[in-house]
Biopython code that builds the backbone (N, CA, C, O; Angstrom):
import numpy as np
from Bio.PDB.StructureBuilder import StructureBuilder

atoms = [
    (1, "UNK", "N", (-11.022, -4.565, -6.327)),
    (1, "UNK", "CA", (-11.115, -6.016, -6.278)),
    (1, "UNK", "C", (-10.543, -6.629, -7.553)),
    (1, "UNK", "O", (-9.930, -7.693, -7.465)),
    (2, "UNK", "N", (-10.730, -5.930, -8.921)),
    (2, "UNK", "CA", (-10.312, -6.453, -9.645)),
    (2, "UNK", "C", (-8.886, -6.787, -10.209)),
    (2, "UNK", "O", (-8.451, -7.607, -11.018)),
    (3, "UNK", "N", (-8.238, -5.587, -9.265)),
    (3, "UNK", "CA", (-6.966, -5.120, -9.405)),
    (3, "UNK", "C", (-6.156, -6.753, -8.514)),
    (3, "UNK", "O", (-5.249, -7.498, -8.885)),
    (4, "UNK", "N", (-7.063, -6.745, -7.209)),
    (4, "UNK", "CA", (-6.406, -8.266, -6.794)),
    (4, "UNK", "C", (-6.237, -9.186, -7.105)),
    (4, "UNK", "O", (-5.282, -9.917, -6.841)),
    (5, "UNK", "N", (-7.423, -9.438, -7.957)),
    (5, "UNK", "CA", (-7.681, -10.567, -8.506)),
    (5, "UNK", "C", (-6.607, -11.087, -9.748)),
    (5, "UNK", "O", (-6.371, -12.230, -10.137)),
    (6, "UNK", "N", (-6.105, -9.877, -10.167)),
    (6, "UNK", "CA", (-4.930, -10.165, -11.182)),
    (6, "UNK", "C", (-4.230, -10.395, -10.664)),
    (6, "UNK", "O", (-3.724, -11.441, -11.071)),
    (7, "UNK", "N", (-3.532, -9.806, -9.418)),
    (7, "UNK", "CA", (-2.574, -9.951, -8.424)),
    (7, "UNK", "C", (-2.545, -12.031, -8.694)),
    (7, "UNK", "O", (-1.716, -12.699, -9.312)),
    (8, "UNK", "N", (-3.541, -12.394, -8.093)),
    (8, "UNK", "CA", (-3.714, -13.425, -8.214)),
    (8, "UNK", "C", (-2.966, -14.128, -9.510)),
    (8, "UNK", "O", (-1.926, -14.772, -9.644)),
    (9, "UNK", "N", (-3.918, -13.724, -10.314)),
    (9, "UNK", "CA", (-3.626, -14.173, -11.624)),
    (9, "UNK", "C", (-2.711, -14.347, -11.811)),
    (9, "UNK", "O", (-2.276, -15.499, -11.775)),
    (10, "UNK", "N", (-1.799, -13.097, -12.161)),
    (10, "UNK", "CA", (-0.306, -13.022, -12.477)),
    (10, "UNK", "C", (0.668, -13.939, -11.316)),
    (10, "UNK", "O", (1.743, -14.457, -11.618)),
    (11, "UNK", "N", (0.127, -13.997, -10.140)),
    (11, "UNK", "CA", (1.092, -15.158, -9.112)),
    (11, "UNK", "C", (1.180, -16.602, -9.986)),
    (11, "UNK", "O", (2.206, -17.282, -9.946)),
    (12, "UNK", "N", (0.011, -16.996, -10.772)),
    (12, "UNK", "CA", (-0.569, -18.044, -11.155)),
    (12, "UNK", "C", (1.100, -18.180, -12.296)),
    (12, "UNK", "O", (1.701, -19.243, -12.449)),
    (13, "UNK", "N", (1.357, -17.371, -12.683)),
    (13, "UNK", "CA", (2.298, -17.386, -14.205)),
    (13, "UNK", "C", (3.416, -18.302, -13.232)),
    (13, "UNK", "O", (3.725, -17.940, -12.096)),
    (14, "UNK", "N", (3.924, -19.467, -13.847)),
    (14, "UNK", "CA", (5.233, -19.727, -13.770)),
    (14, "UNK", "C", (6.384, -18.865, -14.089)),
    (14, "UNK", "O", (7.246, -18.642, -13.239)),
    (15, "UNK", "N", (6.441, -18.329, -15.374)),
    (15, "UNK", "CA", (7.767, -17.139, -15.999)),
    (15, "UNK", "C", (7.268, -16.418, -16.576)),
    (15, "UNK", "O", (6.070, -16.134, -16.603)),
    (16, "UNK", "N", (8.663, -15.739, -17.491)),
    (16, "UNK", "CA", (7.787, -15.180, -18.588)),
    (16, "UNK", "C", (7.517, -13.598, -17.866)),
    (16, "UNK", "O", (7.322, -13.380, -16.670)),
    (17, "UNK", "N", (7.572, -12.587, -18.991)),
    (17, "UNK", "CA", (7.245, -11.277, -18.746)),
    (17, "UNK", "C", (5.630, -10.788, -17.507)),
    (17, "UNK", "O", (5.416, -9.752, -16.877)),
    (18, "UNK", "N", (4.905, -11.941, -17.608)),
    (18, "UNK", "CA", (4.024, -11.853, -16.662)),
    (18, "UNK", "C", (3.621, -12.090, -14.991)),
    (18, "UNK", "O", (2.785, -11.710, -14.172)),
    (19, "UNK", "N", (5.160, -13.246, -15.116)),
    (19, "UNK", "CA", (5.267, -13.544, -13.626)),
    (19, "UNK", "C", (6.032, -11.624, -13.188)),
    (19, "UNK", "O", (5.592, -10.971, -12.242)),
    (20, "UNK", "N", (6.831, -11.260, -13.848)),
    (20, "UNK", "CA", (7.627, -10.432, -13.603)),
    (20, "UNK", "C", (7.081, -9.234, -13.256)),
    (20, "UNK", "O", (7.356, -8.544, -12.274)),
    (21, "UNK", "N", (5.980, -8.949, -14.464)),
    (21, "UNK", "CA", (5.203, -7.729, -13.829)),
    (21, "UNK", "C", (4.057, -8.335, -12.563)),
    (21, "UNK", "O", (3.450, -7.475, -11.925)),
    (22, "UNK", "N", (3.828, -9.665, -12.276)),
    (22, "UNK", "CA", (3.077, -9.903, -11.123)),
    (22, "UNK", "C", (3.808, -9.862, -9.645)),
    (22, "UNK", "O", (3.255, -9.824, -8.546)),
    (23, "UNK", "N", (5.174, -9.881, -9.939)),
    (23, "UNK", "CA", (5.771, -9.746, -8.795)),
    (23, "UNK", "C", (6.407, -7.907, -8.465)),
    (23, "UNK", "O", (6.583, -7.411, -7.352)),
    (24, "UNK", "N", (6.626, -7.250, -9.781)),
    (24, "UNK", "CA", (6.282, -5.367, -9.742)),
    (24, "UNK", "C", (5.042, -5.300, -9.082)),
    (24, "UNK", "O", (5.041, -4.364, -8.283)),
    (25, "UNK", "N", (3.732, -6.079, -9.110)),
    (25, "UNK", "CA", (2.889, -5.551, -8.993)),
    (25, "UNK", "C", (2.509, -5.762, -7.040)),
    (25, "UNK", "O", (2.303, -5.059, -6.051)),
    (26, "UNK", "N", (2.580, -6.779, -7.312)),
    (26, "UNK", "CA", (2.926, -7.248, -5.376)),
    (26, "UNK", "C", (3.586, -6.516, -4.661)),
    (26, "UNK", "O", (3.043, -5.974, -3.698)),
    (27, "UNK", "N", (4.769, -6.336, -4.911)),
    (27, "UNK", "CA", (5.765, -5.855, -4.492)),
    (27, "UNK", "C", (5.515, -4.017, -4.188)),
    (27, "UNK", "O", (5.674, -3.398, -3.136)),
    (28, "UNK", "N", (5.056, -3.490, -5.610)),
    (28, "UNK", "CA", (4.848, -2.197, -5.652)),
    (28, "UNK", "C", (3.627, -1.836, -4.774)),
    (28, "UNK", "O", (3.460, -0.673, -4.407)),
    (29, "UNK", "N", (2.843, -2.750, -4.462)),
    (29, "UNK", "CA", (1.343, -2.384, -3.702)),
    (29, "UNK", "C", (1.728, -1.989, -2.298)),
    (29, "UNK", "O", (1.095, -1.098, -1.730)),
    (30, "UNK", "N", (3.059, -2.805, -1.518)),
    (30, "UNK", "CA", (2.852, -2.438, -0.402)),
    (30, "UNK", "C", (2.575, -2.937, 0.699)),
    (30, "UNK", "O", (3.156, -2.691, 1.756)),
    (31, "UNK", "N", (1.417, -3.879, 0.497)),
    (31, "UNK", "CA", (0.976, -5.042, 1.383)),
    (31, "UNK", "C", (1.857, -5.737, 2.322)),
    (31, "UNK", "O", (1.674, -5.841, 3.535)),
    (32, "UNK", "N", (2.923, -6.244, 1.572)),
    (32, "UNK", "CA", (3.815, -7.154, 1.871)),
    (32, "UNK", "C", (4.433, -6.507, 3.270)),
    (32, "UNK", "O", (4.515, -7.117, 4.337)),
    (33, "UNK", "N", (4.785, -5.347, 3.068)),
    (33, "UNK", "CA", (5.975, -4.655, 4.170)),
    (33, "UNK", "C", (4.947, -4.425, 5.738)),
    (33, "UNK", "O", (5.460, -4.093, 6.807)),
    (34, "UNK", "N", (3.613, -4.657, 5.571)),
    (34, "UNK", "CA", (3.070, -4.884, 6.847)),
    (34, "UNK", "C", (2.710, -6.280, 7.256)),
    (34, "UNK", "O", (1.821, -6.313, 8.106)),
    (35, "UNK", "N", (3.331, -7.831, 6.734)),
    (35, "UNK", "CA", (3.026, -9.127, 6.718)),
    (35, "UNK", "C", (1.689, -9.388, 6.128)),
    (35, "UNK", "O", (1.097, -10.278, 6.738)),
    (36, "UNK", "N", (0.935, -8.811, 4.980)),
    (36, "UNK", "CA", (-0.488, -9.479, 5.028)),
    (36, "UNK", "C", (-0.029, -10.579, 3.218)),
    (36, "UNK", "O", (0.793, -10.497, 2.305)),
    (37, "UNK", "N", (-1.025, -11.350, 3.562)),
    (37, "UNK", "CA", (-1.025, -11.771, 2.315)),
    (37, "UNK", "C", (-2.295, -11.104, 1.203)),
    (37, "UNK", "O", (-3.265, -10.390, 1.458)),
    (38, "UNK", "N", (-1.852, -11.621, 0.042)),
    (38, "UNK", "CA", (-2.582, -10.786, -0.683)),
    (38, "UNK", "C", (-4.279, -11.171, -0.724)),
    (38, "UNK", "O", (-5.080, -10.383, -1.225)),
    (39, "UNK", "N", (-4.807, -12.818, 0.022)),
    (39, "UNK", "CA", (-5.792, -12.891, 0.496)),
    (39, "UNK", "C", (-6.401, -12.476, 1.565)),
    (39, "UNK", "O", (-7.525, -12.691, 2.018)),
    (40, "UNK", "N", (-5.384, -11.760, 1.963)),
    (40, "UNK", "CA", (-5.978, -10.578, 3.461)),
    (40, "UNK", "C", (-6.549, -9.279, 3.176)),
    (40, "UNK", "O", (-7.292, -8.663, 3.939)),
    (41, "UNK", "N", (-6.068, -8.804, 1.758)),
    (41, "UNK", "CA", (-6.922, -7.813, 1.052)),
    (41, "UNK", "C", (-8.026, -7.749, 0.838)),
    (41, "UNK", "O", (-8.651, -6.691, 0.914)),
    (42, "UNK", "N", (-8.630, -9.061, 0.461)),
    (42, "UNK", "CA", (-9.885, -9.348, 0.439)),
    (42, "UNK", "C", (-10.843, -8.613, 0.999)),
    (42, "UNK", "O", (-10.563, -8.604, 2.198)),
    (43, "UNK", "N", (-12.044, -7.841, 0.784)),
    (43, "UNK", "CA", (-13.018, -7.214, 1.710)),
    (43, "UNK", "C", (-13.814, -8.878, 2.036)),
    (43, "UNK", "O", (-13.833, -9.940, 1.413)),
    (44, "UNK", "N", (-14.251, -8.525, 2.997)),
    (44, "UNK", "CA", (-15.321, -9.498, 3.534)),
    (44, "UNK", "C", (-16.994, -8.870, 3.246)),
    (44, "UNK", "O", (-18.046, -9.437, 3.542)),
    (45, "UNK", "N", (-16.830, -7.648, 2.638)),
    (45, "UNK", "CA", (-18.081, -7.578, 2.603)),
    (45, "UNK", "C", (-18.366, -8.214, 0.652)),
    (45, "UNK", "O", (-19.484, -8.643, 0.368)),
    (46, "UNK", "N", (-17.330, -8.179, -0.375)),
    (46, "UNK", "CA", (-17.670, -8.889, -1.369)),
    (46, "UNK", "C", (-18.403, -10.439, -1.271)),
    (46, "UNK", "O", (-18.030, -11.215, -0.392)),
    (47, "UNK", "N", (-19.418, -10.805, -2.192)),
    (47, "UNK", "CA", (-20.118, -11.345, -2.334)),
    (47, "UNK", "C", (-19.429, -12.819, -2.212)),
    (47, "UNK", "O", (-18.487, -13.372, -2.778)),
    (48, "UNK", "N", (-20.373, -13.190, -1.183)),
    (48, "UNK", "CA", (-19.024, -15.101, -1.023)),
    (48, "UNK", "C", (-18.218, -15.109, -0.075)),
    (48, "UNK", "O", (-18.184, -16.080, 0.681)),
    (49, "UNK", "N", (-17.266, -13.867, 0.125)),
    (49, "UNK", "CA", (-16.131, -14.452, 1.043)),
    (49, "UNK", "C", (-16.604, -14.230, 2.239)),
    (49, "UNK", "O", (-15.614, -14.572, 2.886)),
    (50, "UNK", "N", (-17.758, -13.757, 3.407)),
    (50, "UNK", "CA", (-17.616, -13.899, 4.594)),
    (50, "UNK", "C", (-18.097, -15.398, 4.849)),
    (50, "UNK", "O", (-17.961, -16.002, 5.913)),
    (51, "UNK", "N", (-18.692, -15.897, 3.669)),
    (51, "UNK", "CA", (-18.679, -17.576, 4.099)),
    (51, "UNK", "C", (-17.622, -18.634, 3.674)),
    (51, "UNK", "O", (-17.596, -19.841, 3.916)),
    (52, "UNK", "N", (-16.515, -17.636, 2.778)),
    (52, "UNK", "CA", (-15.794, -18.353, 2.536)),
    (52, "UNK", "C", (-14.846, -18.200, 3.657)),
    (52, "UNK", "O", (-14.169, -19.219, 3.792)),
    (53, "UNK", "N", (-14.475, -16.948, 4.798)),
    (53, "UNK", "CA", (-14.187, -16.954, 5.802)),
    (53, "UNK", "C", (-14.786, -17.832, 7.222)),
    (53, "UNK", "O", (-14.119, -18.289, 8.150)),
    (54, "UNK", "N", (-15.937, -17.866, 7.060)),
    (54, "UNK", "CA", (-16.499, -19.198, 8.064)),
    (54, "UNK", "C", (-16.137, -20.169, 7.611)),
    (54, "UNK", "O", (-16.229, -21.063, 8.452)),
    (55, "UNK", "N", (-15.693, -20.565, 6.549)),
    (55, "UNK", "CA", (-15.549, -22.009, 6.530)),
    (55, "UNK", "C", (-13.990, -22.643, 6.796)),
    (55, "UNK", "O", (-13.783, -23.829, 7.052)),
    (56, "UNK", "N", (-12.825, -21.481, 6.668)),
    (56, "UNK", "CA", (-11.727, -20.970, 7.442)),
    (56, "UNK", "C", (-11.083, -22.331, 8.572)),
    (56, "UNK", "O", (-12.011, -23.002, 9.025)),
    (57, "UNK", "N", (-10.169, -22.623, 8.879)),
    (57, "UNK", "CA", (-10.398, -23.745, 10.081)),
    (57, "UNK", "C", (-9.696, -22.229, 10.633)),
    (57, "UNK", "O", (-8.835, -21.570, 10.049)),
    (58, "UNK", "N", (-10.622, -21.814, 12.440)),
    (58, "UNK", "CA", (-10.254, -21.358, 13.282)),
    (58, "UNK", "C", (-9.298, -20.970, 13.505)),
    (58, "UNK", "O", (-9.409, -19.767, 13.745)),
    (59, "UNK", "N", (-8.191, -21.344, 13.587)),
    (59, "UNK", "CA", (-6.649, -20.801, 13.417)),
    (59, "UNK", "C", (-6.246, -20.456, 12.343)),
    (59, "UNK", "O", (-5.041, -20.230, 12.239)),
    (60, "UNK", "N", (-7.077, -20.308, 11.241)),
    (60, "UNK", "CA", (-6.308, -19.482, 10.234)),
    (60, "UNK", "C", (-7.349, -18.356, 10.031)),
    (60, "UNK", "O", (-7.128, -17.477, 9.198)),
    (61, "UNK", "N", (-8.679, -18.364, 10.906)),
    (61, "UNK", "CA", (-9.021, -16.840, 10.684)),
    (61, "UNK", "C", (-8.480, -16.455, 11.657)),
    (61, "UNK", "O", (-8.643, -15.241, 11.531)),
    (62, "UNK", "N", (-7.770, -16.634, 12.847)),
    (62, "UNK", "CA", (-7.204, -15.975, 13.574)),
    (62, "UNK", "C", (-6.132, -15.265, 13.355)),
    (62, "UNK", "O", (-5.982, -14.103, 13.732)),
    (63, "UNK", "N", (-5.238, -16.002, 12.665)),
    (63, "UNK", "CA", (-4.183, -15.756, 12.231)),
    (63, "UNK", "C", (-4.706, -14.215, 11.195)),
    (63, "UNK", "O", (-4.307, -13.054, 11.103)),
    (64, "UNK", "N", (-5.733, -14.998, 10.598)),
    (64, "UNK", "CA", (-5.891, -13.319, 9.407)),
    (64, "UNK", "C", (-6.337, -12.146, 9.928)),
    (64, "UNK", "O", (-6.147, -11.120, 9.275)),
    (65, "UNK", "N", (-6.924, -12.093, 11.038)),
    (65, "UNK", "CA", (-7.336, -10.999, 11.766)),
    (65, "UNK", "C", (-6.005, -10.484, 12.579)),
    (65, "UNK", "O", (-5.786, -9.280, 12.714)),
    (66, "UNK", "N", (-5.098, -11.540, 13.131)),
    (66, "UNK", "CA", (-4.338, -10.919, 13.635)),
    (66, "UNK", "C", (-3.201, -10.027, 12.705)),
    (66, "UNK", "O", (-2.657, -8.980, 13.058)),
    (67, "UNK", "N", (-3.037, -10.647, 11.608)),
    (67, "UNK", "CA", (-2.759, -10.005, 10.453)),
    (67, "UNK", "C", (-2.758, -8.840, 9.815)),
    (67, "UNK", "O", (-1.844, -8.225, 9.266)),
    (68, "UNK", "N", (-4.669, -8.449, 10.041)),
    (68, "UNK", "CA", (-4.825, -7.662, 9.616)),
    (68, "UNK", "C", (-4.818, -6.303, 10.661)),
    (68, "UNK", "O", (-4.584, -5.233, 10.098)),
    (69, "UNK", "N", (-5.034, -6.265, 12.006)),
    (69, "UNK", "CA", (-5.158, -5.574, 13.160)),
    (69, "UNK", "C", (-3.555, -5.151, 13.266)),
    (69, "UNK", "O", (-3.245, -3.972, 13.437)),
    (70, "UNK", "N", (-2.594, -6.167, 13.155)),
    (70, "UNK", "CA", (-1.189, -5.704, 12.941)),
    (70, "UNK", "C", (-1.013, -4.491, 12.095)),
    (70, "UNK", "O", (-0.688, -3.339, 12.381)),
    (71, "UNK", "N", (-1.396, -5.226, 10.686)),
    (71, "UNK", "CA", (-1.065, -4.112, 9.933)),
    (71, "UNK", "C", (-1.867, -2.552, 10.357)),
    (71, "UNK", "O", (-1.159, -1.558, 10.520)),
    (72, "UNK", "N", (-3.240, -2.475, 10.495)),
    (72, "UNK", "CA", (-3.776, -1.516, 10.987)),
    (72, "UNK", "C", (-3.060, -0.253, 12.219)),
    (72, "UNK", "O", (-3.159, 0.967, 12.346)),
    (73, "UNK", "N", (-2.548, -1.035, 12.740)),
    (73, "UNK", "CA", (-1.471, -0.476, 14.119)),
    (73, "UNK", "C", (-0.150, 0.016, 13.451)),
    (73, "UNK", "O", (0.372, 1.089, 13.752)),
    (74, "UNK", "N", (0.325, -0.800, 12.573)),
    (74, "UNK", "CA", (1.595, -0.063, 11.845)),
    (74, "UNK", "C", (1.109, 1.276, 10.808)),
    (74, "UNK", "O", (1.674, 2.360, 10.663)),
    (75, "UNK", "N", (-0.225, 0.725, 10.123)),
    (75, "UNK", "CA", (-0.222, 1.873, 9.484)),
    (75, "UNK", "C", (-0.885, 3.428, 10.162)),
    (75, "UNK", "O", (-0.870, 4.477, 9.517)),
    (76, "UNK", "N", (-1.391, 3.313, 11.437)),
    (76, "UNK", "CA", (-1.956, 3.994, 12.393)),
    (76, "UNK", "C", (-0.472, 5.046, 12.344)),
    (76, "UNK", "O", (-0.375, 6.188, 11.895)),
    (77, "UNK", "N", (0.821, 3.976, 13.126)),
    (77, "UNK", "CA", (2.229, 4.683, 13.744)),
    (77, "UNK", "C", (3.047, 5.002, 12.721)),
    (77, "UNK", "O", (4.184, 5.434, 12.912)),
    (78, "UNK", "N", (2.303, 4.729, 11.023)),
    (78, "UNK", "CA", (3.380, 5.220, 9.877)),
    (78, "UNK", "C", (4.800, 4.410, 10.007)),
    (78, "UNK", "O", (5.957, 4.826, 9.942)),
    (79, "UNK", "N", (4.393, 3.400, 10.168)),
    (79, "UNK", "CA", (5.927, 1.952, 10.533)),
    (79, "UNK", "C", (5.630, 1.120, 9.739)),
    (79, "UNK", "O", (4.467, 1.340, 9.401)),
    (80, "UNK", "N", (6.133, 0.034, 9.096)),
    (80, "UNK", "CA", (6.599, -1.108, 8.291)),
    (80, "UNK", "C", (7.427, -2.023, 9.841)),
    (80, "UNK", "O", (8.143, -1.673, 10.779)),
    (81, "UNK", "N", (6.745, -3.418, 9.321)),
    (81, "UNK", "CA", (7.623, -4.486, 9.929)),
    (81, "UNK", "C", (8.839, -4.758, 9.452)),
    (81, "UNK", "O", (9.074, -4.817, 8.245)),
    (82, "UNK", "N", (9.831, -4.971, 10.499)),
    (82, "UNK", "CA", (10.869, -4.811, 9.818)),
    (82, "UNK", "C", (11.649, -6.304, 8.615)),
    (82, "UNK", "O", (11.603, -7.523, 8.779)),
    (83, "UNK", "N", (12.129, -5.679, 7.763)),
    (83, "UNK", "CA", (12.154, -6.381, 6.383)),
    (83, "UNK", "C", (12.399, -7.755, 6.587)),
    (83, "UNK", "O", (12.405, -8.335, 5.501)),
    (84, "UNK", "N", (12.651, -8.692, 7.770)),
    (84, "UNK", "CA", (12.706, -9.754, 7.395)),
    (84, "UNK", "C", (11.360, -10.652, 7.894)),
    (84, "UNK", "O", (11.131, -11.860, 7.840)),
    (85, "UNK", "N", (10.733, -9.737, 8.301)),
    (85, "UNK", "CA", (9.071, -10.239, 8.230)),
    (85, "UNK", "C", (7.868, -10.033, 7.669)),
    (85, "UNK", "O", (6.701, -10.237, 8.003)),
    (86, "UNK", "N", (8.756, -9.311, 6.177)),
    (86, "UNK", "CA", (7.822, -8.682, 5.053)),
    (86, "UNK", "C", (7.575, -10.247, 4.548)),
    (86, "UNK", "O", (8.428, -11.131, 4.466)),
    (87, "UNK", "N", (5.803, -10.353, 4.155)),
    (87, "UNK", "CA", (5.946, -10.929, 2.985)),
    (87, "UNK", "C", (6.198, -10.901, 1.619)),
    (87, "UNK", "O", (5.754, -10.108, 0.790)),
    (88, "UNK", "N", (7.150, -12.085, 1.419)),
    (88, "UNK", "CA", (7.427, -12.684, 0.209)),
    (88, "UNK", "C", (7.128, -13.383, -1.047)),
    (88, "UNK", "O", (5.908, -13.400, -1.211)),
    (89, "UNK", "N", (7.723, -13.929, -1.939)),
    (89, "UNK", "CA", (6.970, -14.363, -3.145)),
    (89, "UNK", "C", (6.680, -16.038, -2.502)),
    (89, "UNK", "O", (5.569, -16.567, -2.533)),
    (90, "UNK", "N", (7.772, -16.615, -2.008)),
    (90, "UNK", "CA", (8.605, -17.787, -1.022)),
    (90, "UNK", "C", (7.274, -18.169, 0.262)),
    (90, "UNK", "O", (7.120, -19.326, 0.652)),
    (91, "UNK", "N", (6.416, -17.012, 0.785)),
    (91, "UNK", "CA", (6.169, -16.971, 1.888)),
    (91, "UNK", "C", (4.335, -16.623, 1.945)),
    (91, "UNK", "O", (3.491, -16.701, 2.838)),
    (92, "UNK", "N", (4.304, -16.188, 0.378)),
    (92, "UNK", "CA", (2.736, -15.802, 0.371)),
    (92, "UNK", "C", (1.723, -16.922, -0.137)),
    (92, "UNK", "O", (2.145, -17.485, -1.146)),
    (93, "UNK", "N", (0.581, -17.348, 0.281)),
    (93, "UNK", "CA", (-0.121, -17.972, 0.784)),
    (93, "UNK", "C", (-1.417, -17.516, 0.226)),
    (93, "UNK", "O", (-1.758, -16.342, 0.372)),
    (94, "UNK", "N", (-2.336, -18.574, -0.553)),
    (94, "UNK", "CA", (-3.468, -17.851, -1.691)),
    (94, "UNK", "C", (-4.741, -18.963, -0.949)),
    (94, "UNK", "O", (-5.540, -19.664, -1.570)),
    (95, "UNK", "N", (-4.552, -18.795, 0.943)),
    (95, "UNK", "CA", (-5.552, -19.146, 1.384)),
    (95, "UNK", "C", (-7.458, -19.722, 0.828)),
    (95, "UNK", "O", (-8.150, -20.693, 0.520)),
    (96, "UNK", "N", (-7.457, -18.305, 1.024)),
    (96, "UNK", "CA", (-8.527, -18.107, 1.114)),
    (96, "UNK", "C", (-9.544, -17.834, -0.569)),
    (96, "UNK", "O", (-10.774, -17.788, -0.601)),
    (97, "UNK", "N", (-8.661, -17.697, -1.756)),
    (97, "UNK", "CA", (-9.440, -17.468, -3.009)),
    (97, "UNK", "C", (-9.802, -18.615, -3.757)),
    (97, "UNK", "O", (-10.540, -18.513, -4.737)),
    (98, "UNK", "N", (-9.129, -20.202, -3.196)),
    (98, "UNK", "CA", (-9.896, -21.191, -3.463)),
    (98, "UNK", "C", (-11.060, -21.570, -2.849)),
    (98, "UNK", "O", (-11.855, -22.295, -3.449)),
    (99, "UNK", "N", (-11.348, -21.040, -1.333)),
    (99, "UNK", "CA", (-12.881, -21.277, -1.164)),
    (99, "UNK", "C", (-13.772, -20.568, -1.744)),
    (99, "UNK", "O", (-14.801, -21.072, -2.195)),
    (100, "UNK", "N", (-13.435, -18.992, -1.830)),
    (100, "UNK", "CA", (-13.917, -18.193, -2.553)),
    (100, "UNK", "C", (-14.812, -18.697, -3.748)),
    (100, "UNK", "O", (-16.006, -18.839, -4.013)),
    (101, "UNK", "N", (-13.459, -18.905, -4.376)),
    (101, "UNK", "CA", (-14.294, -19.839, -5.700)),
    (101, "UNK", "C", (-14.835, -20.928, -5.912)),
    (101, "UNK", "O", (-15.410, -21.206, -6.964)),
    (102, "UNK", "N", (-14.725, -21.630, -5.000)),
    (102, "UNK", "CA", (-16.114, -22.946, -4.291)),
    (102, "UNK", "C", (-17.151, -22.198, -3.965)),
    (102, "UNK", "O", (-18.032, -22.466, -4.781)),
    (103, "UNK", "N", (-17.589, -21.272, -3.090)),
    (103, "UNK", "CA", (-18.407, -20.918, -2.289)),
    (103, "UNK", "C", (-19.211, -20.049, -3.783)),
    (103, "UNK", "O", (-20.442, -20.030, -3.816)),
    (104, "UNK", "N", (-18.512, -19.469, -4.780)),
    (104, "UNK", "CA", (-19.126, -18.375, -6.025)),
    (104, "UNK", "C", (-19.573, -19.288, -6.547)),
    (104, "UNK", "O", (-20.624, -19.063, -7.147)),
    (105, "UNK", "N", (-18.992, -20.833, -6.594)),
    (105, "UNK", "CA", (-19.542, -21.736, -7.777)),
    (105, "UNK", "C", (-21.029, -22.382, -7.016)),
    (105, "UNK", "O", (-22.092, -22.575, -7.606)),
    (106, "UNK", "N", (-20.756, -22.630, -5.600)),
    (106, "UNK", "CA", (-22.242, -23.514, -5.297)),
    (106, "UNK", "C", (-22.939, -22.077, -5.244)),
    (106, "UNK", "O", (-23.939, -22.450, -5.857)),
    (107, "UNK", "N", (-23.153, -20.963, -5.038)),
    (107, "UNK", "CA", (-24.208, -19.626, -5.606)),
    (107, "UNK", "C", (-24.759, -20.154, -6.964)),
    (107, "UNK", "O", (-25.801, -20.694, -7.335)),
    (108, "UNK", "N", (-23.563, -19.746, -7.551)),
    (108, "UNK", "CA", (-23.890, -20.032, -8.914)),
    (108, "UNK", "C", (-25.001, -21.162, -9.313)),
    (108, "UNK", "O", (-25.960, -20.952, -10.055)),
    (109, "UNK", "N", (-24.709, -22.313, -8.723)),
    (109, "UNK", "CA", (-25.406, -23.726, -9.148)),
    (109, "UNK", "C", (-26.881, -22.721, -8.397)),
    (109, "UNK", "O", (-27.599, -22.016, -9.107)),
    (110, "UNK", "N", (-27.056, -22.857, -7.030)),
    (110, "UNK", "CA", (-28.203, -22.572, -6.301)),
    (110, "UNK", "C", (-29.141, -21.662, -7.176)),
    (110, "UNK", "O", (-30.370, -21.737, -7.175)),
    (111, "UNK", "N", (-28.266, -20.660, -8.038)),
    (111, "UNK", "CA", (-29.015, -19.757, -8.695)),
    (111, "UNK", "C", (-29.838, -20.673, -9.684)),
    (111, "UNK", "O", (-31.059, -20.831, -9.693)),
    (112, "UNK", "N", (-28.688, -21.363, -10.695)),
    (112, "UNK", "CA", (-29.436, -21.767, -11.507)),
    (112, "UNK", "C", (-30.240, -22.975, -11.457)),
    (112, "UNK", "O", (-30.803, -23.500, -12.418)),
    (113, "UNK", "N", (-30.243, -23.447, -10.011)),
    (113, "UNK", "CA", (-31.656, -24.684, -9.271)),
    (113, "UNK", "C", (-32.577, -23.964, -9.519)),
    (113, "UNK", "O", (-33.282, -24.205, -10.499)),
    (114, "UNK", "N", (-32.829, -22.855, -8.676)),
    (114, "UNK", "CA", (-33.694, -21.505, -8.124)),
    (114, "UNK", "C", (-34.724, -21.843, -9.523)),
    (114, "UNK", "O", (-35.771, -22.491, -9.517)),
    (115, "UNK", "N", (-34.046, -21.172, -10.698)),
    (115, "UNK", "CA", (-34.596, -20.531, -11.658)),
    (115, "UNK", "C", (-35.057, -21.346, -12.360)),
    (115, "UNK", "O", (-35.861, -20.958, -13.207)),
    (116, "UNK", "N", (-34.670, -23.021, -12.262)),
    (116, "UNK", "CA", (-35.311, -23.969, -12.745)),
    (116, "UNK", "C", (-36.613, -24.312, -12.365)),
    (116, "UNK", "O", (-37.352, -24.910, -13.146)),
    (117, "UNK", "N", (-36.977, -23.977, -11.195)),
    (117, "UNK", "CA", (-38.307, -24.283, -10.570)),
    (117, "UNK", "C", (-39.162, -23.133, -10.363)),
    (117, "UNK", "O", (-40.275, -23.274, -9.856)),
]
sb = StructureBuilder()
sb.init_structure("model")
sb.init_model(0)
sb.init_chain("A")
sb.init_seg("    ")
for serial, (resi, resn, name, xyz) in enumerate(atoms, 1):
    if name == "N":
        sb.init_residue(resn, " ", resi, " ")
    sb.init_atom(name, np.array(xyz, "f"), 0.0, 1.0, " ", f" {name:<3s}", serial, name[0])
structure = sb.get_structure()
């Protein structure tokens, strides 16, 4: 998880030696050549995101499941989609780690209501 989360990070860089190794690092993982984005990596069982997945509008958890069931089937038959439906730097999509981090921050608050009373 933590390894994604830089993934993230490093997307975040405009230039600079860090965008560069964030796009080695994308690139080298793999992901891409079965269409997922790098918020499709995501486990759903980490803390936050299966509600940050309910809160999802309907067609885009569809879309991520279908996503992810794709890739599952290619990597089942040892196949890659073919390269012009790999994702891209142009084409990838950081859905789902802004609810994420809404959904970690109202925890967060709830915790520290909790502990006030």
């Amino acid at each position: 998880m933590a390894f994604r989360r830089s993934l993230t990070l490093f997307a975040q860089e405009e230039s600079g030696f860090m965008a560069a190794l964030g796009r080695w690092a994308r690139n080298a993982s793999g992901y891409r050549k079965y269409g997922l984005f790098a918020d499709d990596l995501i486990r759903e069982e980490m803390p936050g995101v299966r509600e940050a997945i309910s809160r999802l509008p309907r067609e885009e958890q569809d879309l991520r499941y279908f996503r992810l069931k794709r890739a599952l089937q290619l990597s089942v038959q040892h196949k890659y989609l073919p390269k012009e439906e790999w994702t891209t730097d142009e084409t990838e999509r950081y859905y789902l780690t802004p609810i994420i981090k809404q959904v970690e921050q109202e925890l967060k608050e709830k915790e520290e209501f909790d502990f006030k009373l």
